[in-house]
Structures are given as structure tokens and as C-alpha cells.
C-alpha positions, 0 to 999 in steps of 0.5 A: 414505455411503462415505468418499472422501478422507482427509487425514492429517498427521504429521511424516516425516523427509526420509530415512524419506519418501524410502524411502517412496516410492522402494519403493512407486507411491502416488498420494499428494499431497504438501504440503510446509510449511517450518519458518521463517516467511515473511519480511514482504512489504517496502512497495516504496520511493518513486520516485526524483526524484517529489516526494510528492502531499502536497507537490504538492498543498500546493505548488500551494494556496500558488500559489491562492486556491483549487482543485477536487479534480479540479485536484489529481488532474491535477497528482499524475497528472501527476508519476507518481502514481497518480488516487486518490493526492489523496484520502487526501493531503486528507484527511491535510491536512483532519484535521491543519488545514493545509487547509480545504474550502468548498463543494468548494473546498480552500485553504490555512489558517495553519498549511498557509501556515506549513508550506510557508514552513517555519515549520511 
């Protein structure tokens, strides 16, 4: 089996490799990696004047004895956010015990009562 390509990496400086090529046509490729590492990529910032979909949706159980999911998705939509932002926001509010859920029907507990009257 013959050899078809080959990769070969070493460190050149800038002034060697431009020598290099400017004396000869080579076909070569060239792959260029910096030194300093890649700044982290930044989480974008929130909406200005768009209440969170946590509030939203403990804003609106306050106001009902009760509601589907559905309901909380329409109203997070409806304030900019994205269909699936009430999922993880419930089940936020399911594991820290301010929301309950019966047969697929979420509603406030003492503590979520006592959180949106600021008591919390």
C-alpha cells in the first residue's frame, strides 16, 4: 500500500516560514493555531423589560386554584419566551417545594404562597 498523505507538525517562526515560501511553490497546507487560549463563549444576557417564566409562572398559580401546563406555556410564550421555557422552570419549583402537582394539575404549596407574598 503506497503512502498518500502525510502530516507533519513543528513550530517555525513566522520570519523562517515566510522565507520558506516565498523561495518555493509548494502545494502545502497550512493550519495555523494561536498561542493564547479561546476566550469563554459568554451566556447572552437576559431580555430587558421580560419578567422570567419563574415568576410568570408563580405569578399566575397565585391567581388559580389550579392550571394545566399547557396554560403556563401560553403565558411564558406570550411574554417572549421560548414553548419549552415552563418545563424546567416547574420542575424547578417541583424539587425546591413551592409547586405541587395532582393528576397533571399544578398548583401553589405554602411555601410557593409564601414566596410570591415575599415572605419567603
Amino acid at each position: 500500500m503506497a503512502l498518500k498523505k502525510l502530516r507533519i507538525s513543528f513550530d517555525l517562526d513566522m520570519e523562517l516560514l515566510a522565507k520558506i515560501l516565498t523561495h518555493t511553490n509548494t502545494g502545502m497546507k497550512i493550519d495555523v493555531f494561536g498561542d493564547q487560549p479561546k476566550p469563554p463563549k459568554l451566556l447572552a444576557a437576559p431580555r430587558e423589560g421580560r419578567t422570567p417564566a419563574r415568576i410568570l409562572i408563580l405569578q399566575h398559580l397565585a391567581k388559580v386554584e389550579g392550571c394545566r401546563p399547557n396554560e403556563l406555556r401560553d403565558i411564558c410564550v406570550a411574554q417572549g419566551h421560548a414553548p419549552t421555557t415552563h418545563s424546567p422552570q416547574l420542575h424547578g419549583l417541583l424539587s425546591t417545594g413551592h409547586v405541587k402537582r395532582k393528576d397533571g394539575v399544578y398548583s401553589l404549596t405554602a411555601a410557593g404562597k409564601a414566596l410570591v407574598n415575599g415572605q419567603g
